[in-house]
C-alpha positions as CSV (number, residue, x, y, z in Angstrom):
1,X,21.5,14.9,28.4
2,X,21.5,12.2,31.4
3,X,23.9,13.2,33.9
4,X,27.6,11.5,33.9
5,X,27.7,7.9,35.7
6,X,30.3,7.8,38.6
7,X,32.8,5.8,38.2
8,X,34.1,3.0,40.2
9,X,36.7,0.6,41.1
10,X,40.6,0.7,41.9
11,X,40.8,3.1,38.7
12,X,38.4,5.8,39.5
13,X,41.0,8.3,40.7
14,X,43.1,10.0,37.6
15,X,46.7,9.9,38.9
16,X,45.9,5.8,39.4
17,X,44.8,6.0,35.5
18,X,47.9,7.7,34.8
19,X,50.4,5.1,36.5
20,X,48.2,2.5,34.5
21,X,49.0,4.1,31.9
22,X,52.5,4.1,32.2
23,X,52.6,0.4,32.9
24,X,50.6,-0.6,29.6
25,X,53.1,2.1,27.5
26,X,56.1,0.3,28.8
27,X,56.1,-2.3,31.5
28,X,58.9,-3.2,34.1
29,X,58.6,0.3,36.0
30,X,60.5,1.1,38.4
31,X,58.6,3.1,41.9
32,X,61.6,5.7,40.8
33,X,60.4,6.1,37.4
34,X,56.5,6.1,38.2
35,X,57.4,9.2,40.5
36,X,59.6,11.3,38.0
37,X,56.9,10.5,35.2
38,X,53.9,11.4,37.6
39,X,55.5,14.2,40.5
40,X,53.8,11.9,42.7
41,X,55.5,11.0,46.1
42,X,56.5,7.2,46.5
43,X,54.6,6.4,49.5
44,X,51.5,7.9,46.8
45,X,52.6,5.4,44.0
46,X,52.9,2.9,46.2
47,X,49.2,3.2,47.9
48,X,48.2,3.6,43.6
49,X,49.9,0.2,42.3
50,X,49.0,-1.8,45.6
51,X,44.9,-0.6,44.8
52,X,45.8,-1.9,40.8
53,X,47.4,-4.6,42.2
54,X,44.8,-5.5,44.1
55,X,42.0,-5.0,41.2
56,X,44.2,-7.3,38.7
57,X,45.4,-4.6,36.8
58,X,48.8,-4.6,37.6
59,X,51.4,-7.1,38.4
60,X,55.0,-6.8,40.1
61,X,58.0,-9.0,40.2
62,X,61.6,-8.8,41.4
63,X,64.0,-7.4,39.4
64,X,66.4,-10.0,37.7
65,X,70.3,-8.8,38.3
66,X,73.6,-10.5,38.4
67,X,75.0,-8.1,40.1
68,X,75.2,-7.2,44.4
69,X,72.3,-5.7,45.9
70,X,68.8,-5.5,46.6
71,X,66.8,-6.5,43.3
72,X,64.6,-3.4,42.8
73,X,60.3,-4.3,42.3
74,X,59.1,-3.8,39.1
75,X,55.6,-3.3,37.9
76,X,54.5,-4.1,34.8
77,X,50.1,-4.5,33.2
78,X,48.3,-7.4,33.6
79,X,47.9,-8.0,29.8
80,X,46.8,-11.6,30.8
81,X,49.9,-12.7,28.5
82,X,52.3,-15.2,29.6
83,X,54.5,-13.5,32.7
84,X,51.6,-10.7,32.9
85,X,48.8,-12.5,34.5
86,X,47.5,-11.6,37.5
87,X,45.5,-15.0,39.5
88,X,43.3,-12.2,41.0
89,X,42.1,-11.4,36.9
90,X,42.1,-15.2,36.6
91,X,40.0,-15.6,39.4
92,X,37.6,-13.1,38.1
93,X,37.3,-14.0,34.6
94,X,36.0,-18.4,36.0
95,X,33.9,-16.2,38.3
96,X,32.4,-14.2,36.0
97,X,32.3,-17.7,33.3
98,X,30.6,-19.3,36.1
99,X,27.9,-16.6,36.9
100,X,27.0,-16.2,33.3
101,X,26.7,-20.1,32.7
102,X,24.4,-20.1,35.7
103,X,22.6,-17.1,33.8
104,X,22.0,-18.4,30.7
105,X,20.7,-21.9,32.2
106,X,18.3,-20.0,34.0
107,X,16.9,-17.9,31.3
108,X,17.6,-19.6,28.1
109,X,18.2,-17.7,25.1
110,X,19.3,-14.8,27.2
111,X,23.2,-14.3,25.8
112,X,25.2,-16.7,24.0
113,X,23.4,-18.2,20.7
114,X,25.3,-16.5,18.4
115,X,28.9,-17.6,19.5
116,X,31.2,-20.0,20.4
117,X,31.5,-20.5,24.5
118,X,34.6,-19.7,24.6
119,X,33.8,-16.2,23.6
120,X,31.0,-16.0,25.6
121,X,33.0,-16.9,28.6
122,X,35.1,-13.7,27.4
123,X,31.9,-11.7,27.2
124,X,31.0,-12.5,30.7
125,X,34.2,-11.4,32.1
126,X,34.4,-8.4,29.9
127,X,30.8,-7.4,31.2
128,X,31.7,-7.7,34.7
129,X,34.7,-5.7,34.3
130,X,33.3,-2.6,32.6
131,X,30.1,-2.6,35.6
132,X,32.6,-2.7,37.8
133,X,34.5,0.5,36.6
134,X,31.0,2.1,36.4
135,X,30.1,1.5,32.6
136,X,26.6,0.1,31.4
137,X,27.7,-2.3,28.6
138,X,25.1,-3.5,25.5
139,X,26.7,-6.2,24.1
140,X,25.9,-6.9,19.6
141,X,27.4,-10.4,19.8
142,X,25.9,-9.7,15.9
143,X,28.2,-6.3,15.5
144,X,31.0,-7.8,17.9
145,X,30.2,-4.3,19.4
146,X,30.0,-3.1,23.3
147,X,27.7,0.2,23.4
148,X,29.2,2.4,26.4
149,X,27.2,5.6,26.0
150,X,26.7,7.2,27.6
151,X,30.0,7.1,28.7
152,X,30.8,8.1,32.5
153,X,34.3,9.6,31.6
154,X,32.2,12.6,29.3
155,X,32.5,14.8,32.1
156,X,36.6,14.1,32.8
157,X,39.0,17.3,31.4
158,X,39.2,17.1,27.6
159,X,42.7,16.8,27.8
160,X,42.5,13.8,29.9
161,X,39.9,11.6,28.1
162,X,42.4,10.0,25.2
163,X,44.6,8.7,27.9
164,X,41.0,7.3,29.6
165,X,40.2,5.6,26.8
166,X,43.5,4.3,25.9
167,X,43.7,2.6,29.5
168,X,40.3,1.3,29.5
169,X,40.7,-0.2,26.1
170,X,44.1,-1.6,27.4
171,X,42.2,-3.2,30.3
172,X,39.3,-4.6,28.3
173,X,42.1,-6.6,25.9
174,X,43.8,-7.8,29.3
175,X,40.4,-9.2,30.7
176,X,39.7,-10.5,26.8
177,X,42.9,-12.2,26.9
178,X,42.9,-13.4,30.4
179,X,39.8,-14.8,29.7
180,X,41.4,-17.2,26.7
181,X,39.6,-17.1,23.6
182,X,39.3,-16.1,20.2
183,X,37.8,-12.3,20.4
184,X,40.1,-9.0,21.1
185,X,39.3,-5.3,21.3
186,X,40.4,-3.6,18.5
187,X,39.2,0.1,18.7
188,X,37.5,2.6,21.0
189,X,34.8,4.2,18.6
190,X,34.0,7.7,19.4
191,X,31.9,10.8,18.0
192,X,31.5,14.6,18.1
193,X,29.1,14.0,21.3
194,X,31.1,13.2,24.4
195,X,28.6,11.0,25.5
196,X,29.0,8.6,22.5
197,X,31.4,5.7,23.3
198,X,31.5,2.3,21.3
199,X,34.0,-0.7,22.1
200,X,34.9,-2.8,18.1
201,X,35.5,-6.1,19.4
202,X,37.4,-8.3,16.7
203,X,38.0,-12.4,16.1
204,X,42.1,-12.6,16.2
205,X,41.6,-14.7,13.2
């Protein structure tokens, strides 16, 4: 069995996974709510959402009251919907468009026969993405797959790997959707081996 890939990026550390978690199960937190839900200290949560932040993973915006008083920041994800995009995922999604364009005139027949380029644009930025948080994606444009095994979460707690999954699935629809185009990702496919880890991607059609 090869050893477990370290993994990478503003989501590496577990309690950031958890507040990312939170956000994608119900956005508009509160700092307030983020530290009852985690027993993390604010000044901890703070440091957490500024690194997602940061990544494009999270976005905040002023809370909305009629009422006296200092409107209260609230965090929700970047699901790359309208009023949840982050211009930092934006950025990286024409990056990453741009890169594999460049790619694929430079080596023809590399990526991007089988579909349309708007979905390989999502591909690209989707790649990108999952290297960054320390995955080694094989695309099936064929399958609509994305191979992950072996994945580098095999070797996190039991108890903590469906909420891993869950927030990495959430992230790869964000990036999909930030991206603009016509696949999603449906399902996180998994085994009895740990190490097994297979991303259904889907046509919203």
């Amino acid at each position: 069995m090869p050893p477990a890939r370290p993994t990478y990026g503003p989501i590496s550390s577990y309690s950031r996974v958890r507040i990312l978690h939170l956000v994608q199960s119900q956005p508009h937190r509160t700092i307030g709510e983020l530290c009852d839900a985690t027993g993390l200290h604010a000044n901890t949560v703070r440091e957490h959402l500024q690194r997602l932040i940061d990544g494009g993973y999270v976005v905040q915006e002023s809370e909305k009251r009629a009422t006296r008083g200092r409107p209260r920041t609230l965090y929700s994800a970047a699901t790359g919907a309208p009023g949840a995009s982050s211009s930092i995922a934006q950025e990286k999604v024409i990056a990453a468009a741009r890169r594999g364009d460049l790619l694929r005139r430079a080596i023809p027949g590399v990526t991007g026969e089988t579909l349309e380029e708007a979905a390989t644009h999502q591909l690209d930025a989707l790649v990108e993405h999952l290297e960054e948080s320390g995955f080694e994606p094989l695309i099936d444009e064929g399958a609509l797959t994305v191979d992950l095994s072996p994945c580098p979460h095999a070797a996190a707690l039991p108890q903590h790997r469906p909420v891993l999954c869950q927030v990495h699935l959430g992230l790869m629809q964000g990036v999909l959707a930030q991206a603009g185009g016509p696949l999603l990702a449906r399902c996180v496919r998994t085994t009895d081996q740990v190490n097994d880890c297979t991303v259904e991607l889907a046509h919203a059609s």
